[in-house]
N, C-alpha and C positions, 0 to 999 in steps of 0.2 A: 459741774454744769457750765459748760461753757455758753453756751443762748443765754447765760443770766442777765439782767441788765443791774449795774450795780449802781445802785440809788444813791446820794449825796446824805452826808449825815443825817441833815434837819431831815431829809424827808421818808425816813425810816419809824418806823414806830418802834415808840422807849418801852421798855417792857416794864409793867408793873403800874403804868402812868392811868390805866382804868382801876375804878374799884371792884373789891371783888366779883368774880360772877359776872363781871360786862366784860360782852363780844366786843370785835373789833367790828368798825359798822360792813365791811366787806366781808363779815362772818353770818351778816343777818338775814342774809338770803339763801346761803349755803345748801345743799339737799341733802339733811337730817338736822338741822338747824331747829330748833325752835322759831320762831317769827315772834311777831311782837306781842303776841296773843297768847303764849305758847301752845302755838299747832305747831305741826311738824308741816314745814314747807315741805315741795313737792314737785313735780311736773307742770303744775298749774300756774310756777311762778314765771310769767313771759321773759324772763332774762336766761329761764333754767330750760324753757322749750322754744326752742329758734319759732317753731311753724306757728305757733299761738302768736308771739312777738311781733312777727309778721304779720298777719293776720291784721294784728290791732291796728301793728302801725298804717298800713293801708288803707283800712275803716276811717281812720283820724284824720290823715291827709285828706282823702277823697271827701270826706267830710268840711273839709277848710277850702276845696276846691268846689264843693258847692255854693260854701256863705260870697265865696269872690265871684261867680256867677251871679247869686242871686242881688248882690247890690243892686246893679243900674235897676232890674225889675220893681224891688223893694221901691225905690224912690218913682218910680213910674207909678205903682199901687198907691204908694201915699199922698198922688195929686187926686185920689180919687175917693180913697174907703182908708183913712189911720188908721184904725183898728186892725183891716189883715193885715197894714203893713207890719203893724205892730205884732200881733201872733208870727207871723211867719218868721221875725226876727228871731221874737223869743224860742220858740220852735227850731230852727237852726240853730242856734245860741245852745241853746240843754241841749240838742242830738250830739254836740262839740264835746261837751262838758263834761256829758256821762258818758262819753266813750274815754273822753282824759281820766276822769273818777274809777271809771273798770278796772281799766288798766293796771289799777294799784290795790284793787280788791283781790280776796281769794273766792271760792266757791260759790254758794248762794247768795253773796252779795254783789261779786261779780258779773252775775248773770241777770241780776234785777238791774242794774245799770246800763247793762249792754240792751234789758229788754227796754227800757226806760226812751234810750237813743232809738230803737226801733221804731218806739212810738210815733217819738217828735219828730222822725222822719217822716214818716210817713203822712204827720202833720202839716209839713212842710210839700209833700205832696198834695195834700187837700186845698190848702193853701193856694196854691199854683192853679188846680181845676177849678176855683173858684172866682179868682182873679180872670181864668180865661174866659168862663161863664159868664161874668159880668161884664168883660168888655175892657177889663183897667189893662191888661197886656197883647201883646199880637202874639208873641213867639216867644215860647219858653223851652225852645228846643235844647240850648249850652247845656242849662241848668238840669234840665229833664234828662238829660241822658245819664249826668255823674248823679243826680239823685238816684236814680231808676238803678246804677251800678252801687251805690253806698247802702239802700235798703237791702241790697243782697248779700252783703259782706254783713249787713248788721243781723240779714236771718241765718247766716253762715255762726255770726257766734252765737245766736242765742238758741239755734233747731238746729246747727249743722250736724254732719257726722260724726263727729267728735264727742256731743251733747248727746246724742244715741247711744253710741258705745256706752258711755259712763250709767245711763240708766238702764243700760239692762245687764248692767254687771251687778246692779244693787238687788 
C-alpha cells in the first residue's frame, strides 16, 4: 500500500487495550456491525448513505437559517403578544433539535423525530400567519421563503420517496 498514511506511534491503536468483546468505536458503525442496541446497522446509518447525510445535513442548516431570520421578527412580536414570541421560539428551537436528535436515531425513531420537526415547523409557520393577522409584523418574506423550503425537506424525510419505497417492500 503505497497511499497508506503511516500514523505516529501514540496515535495507532494498542491491541488487546479494549476488554473482551469491545469494538473499536470506528467499528460501531460499520455495515454488519452490531450498533449499540445490537441491530444490525445498515443503509439507514447517514455516514453509510451519502444521499440521506445530505438530506439531513441541509434540513439542519436551512433550519438554523430560519431561527437567524426569525430573530429581528421574534423581537418585533414580543413588543406586542410574549407569548407567540415565546411559542415561535420554542417552535423553532424543537424543529433544530429534532432534526439534530434524528439524525442519530435509526428507523421508527427516526422518523418520529423528523415528524416531530415537521410539526414545529410548520408551527412556526402558524406562528408567522398569526403575527401578520394581528398586525405585530409587516413582512415576513427572508423567513417565509427558507421556512416554506425547510417544511419541504422535512416532508422529503418523513413522506419522501425513499419512505414509500421502504413500505411497500414490507
Amino acid at each position: 500500500m503505497q497511499n497508506a498514511i503511516a500514523l505516529p506511534r501514540s496515535s495507532r491503536p494498542v491491541r488487546g487495550s479494549r476488554a473482551h468483546g469491545e469494538r473499536e468505536p470506528a467499528d460501531l458503525g460499520a455495515p454488519g456491525s452490531l450498533g449499540g442496541r445490537g441491530e444490525r446497522t445498515g443503509t439507514s446509518h447517514p455516514e453509510l448513505n451519502p444521499r440521506k447525510a445530505t438530506f439531513m445535513l441541509i434540513a439542519y442548516q436551512v433550519a438554523l437559517e430560519v431561527v437567524r431570520e426569525l430573530r429581528p421578527l421574534v423581537e418585533q412580536i414580543r413588543k406586542h403578544d410574549n407569548n407567540l414570541a415565546k411559542q415561535l421560539v420554542d417552535a423553532a428551537s424543537s424543529t433544530v433539535q429534532n432534526l439534530a436528535e434524528g439524525e442519530r436515531h435509526r428507523g421508527g425513531n427516526k422518523r418520529a423525530r423528523f415528524d416531530i420537526a415537521h410539526g414545529e415547523a410548520n408551527e412556526v409557520k402558524g406562528s408567522l400567519d398569526l403575527a401578520l393577522a394581528w398586525g405585530y409584523i409587516d413582512d415576513d418574506s427572508a423567513a417565509r421563503v427558507k421556512l416554506m423550503r425547510l417544511l419541504a425537506l422535512c416532508w422529503g424525510l418523513t413522506r419522501g420517496p425513499h419512505c414509500n419505497a421502504k413500505r411497500s417492500e414490507s
